[in-house]
N, C-alpha and C positions, 0 to 999 in steps of 0.2 A: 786482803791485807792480813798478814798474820801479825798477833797481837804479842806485846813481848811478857814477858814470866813473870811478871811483879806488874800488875797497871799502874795507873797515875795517879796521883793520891786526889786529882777530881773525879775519877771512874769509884776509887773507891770509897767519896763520902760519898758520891749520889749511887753505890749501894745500899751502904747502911741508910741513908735518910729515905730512900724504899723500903728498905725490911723494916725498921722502928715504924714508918709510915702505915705498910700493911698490917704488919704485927700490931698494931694499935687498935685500925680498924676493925683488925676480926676480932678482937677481944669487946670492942664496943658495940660491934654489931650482934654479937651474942649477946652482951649484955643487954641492950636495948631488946630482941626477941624473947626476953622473960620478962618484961615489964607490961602491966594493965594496959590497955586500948584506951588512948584518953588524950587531953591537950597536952599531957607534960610527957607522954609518950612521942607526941609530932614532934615538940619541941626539940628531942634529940636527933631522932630522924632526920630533920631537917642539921643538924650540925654535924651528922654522921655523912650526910652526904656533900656538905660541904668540905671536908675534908677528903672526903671520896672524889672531890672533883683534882682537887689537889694534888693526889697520889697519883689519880690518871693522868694529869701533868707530868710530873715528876716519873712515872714508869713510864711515859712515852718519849720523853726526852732520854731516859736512862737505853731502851731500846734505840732510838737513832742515832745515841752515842755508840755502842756499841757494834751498830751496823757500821760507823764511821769506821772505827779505829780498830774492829773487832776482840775477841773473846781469847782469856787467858787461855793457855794450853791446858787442856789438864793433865793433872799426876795420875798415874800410876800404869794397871796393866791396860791392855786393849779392852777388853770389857770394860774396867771401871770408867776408860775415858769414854766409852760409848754409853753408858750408862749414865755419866754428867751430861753429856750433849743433851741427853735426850731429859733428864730430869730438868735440865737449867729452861730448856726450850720451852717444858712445861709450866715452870714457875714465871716465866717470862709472857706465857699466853694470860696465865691465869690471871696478873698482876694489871692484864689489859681488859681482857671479860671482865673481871667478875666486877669493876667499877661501869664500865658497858652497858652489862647486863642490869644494874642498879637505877642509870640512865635512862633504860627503856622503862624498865619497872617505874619509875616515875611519870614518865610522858603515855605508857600506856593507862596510868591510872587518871593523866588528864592532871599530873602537877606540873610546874614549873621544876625546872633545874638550876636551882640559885647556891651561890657561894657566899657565904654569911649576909644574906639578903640581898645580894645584888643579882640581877637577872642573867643566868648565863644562855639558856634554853626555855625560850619562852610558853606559860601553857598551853598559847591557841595553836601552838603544831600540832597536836594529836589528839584527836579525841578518846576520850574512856574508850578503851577494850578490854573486858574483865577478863576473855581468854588468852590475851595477849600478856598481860599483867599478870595472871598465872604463870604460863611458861616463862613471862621473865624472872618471876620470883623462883619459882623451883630452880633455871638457873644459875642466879646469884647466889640461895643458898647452898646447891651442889658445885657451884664455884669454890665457895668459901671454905666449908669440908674439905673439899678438896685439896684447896691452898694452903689450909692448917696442917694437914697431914702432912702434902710435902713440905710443908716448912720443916715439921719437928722430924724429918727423913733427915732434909739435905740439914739441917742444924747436928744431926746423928752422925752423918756420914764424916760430917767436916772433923766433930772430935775424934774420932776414929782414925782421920788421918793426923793429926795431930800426935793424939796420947796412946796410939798401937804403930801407926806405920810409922811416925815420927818425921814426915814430912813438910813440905814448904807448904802445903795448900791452904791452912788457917793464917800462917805467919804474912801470906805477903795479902792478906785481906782486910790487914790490922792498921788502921789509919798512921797513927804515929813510927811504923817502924822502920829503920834503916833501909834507905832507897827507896820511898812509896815512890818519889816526882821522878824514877827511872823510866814509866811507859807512858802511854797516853790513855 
């Protein structure tokens, strides 16, 4: 299905409430990785990962929305449109791993997966694997680098089209503007 030139103004808040969603989490999950080892250190953790469950919600709904009704065209030349396919495809993997990977990192350290205390993924699945729990950590955190970076890419890229090429590509991303409810 091709998707039409302006999405729907529900495509385009369950963008932005993934990107403030992600953008939040990796701001707090760094910040929580410079804090002392201790109870008021879990405590966050544990609220980083309930809203980590959230986000995987919400990015996975935003991906079978998008398999639904599929993906704007992009602007400009042959490369730049091969170049968003392939960066959006990335931001869309990573938006899925890297809460995933968080997931595992939990159950192979033999925690539970709760959402502000309610049981989602119960401990006795999995027992401690501390090599397992490595590689999910390394991971997560090589997720997250990674996610940051393309964030502040495709955030680079977008003003660029915007305030050099002078194009639609930022304008029809913007909730409130003329004809968001024209696509799906």
């Amino acid at each position: 299905m091709t998707a039409p030139k302006r999405p729907a103004l529900s495509s385009i808040l369950l963008h932005w409430t993934v990107a403030v969603g992600v953008a939040g989490m990796l701001a707090f999950g760094y910040w929580i990785s410079t804090l002392p080892k201790g109870p008021g250190k879990t405590d966050y953790v544990q609220l980083h990962k309930s809203f980590g469950m959230i986000v995987l919600i919400l990015a996975s709904a935003r991906v079978l929305w998008r398999l639904r009704v599929g993906f704007p065209a992009p602007i400009g030349r042959a490369w730049e449109r091969g170049a968003a396919r392939a960066s959006h495809g990335l931001l869309i993997a990573l938006t899925l791993v890297l809460p995933l990977s968080g997931v595992v990192r939990s159950l192979t350290y033999a925690r539970p997966v709760a959402v502000f205390g309610l049981p989602v993924i119960p401990q006795m699945l999995a027992e401690k694997n501390v090599r397992l729990n490595e590689i999910a950590g390394a991971v997560h955190d090589a997720c997250a680098l990674a996610l940051a970076m393309l964030i502040v890419l495709h955030v680079a890229v977008a003003a660029k089209h915007h305030f050099v090429d002078r194009d639609d590509t930022l304008k029809r991303m913007r909730p409130m503007a003329r004809g968001a409810a024209e696509g799906r």
